[in-house]
C-alpha positions in Angstrom: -83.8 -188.2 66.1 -87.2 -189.4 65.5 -89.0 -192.5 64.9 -91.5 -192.5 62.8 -95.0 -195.2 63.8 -97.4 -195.7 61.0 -100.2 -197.9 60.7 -101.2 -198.8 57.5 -102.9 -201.2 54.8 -101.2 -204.2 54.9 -101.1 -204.1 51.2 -99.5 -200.5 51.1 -95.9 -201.6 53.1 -94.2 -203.3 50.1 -94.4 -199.8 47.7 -93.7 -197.7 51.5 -90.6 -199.6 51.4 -89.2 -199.5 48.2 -89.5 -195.9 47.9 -87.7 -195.9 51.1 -84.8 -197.9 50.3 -84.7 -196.0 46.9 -84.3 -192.8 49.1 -81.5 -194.2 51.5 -83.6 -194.9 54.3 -82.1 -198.6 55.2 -83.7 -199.7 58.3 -87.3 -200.1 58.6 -89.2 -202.4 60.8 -93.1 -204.2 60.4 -95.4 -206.5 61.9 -98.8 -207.2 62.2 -101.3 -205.4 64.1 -105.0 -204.6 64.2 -106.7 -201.3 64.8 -110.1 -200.5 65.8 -111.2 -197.5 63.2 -114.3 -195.9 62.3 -115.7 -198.3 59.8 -118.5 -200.5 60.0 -118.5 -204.1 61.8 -118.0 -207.4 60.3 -119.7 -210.1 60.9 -119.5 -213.6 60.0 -120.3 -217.2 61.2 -118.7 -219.7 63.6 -119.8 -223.0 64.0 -123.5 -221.7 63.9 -123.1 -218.7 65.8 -122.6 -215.2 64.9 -119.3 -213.2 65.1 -118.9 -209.3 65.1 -115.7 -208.1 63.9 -114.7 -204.7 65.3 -110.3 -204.9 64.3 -108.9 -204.7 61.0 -105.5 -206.6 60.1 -103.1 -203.6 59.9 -99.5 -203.3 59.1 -97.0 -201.4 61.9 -94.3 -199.7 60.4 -91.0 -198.2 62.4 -88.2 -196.4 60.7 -85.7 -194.2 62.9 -84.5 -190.9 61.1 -83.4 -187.4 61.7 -84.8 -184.7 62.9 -85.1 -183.5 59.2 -86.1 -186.9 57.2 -89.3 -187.0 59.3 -91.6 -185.1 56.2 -90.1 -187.5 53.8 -91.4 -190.2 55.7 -94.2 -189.3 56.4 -94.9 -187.8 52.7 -93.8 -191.1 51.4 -96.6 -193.4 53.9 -99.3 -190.8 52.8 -98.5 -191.4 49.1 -99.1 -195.2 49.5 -100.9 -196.0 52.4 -104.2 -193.2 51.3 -106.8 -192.3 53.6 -106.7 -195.5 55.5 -104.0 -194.7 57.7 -102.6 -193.4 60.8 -98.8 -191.8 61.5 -97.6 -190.2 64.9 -93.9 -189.3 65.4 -92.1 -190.0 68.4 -88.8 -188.6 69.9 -85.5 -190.9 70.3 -82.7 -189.9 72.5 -80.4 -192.6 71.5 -79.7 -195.1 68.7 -77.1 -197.5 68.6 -75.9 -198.6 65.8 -76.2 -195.3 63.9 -76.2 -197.3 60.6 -80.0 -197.8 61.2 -80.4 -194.1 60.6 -80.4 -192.9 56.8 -77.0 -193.2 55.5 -76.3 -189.5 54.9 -77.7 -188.5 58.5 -76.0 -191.4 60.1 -72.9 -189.6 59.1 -73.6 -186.2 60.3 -74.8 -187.5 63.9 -71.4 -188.8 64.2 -69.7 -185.6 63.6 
C-alpha cells in the first residue's frame, strides 16, 4: 500500500475528487496548507506598514491505495491540479479499516 501526498491549488481539489470517487477511490483526505514555491513575493499593507508574502494557500490531499492505483492517482492530480503542483508517494505498512482503500483492492488485500 501506498499513500499518495499532493499539494495542489486549492481550486483544483473539488474536480481531483470527483474523478476519484467516479473511479472507486472512496477515501480521500484535505486540509489547508501553504507552501513556499518559486514564484514571486507578495506584498501588501498592514496598518501602514508593509508586508511580504513568501506562502501560498495550498490544498493537502491524502488518499491510501494499492501498490498498483498509485499512477491513477497521480495521473488524475496532474490532469487537474497543472503545473502548480507537487506529488510524492509514501509507503504504508498497515491500514485499518481496509474499506479506506479502493473498493476493488480492498478486497484483494483481504484475500
Amino acid at each position: 500500500m501506498k499513500m499518495v501526498v499532493a499539494y495542489i491549488d486549492r481550486e483544483a481539489f473539488e474536480p481531483i475528487r470527483a474523478e476519484l470517487l467516479g473511479l472507486g477511490f472512496l477515501s480521500l483526505s484535505v486540509w489547508d496548507a501553504s507552501g513556499s514555491i518559486a514564484q514571486a513575493t507578495t506584498t501588501g499593507q498592514y496598518r501602514g506598514v508593509a508586508v511580504e508574502n513568501h506562502l501560498r494557500p495550498k490544498a493537502r490531499c491524502e488518499c491510501v491505495v494499492s501498490d498498483g492505483q498509485v499512477a491513477t492517482v497521480i495521473e488524475t492530480v496532474s490532469k487537474h491540479a497543472g503545473d502548480r503542483r507537487f506529488v510524492f508517494v509514501v509507503a504504508i505498512e498497515q491500514a485499518d479499516p481496509t474499506d479506506t482503500i479502493r473498493a476493488d483492492d480492498a478486497l484483494q488485500a483481504s484475500e
